[in-house]
N, C-alpha and C positions, 0 to 999 in steps of 0.2 A: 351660674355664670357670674365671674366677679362682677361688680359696679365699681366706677371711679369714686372716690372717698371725699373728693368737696364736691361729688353729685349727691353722692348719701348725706352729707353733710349741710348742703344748702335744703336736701329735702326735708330733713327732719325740723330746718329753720320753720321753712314754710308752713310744715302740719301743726306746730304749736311747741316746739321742743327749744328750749332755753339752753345757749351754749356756756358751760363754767370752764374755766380753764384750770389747770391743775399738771401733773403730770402726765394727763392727757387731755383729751379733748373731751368732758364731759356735757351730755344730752339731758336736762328733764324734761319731763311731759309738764307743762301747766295747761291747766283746763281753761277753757275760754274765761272763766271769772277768775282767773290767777292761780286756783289750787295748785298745790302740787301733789303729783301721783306717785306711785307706784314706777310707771314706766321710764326708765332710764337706759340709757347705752353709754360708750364711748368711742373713740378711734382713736389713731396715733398718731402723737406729734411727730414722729420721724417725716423726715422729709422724702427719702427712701420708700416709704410704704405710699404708693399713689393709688392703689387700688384696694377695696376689701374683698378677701377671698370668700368663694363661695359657702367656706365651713365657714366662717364668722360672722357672714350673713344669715344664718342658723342661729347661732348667737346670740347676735344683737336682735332678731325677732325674739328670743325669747323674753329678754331684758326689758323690750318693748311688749312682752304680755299679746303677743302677735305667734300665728301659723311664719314659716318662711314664705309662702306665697303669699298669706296677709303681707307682710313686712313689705316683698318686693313689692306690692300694690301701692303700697303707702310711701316708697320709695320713685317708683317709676311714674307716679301721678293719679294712676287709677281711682287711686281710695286718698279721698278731700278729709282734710283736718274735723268735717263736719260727721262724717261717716265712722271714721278713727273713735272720735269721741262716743257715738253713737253703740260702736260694738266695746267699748271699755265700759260703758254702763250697763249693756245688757249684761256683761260680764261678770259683772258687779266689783269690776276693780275699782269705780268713780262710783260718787253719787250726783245724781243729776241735778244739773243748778236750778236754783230756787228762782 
């Protein structure tokens, strides 16, 4: 099911994702002590595009080192910035801070 895109977008604010601008709208992950990760997405500056579709939601879970229902969790609120991080260490995408 699509999501609105400055919902996707305010949410990834929240979970710890740094916004760059560029010719899109680029996402990092920074870890609570600043690192930066692995995990990255983007969306689109068009104005036109207000929604992200369900395939790109697939996507951007990947980008984000995320299942698609991780992702929507971590989108829709379910899954806290604290739990995010949590399963990116198990993972062994991050190392855990000192």
């Amino acid at each position: 099911m699509p999501r609105k895109r400055k919902d996707v977008e305010a949410a990834l604010r929240s979970k710890g994702f740094v916004k760059i601008e560029g010719d899109h709208h680029y996402f990092v992950y920074l870890t609570k002590d600043g690192r930066k990760s692995r995990a990255r997405t983007k969306t689109s500056h068009s104005p036109k595009v207000r929604d992200v579709a369900d395939g790109l939601l697939g996507q951007m879970a990947r980008q984000c080192l995320l299942s698609k229902a991780e992702f929507l969790d971590l989108v829709d609120c379910p899954m806290n910035r604290d739990e995010y991080e949590a399963l990116l260490i198990a993972r062994g995408e991050i190392e855990p801070s000192t």
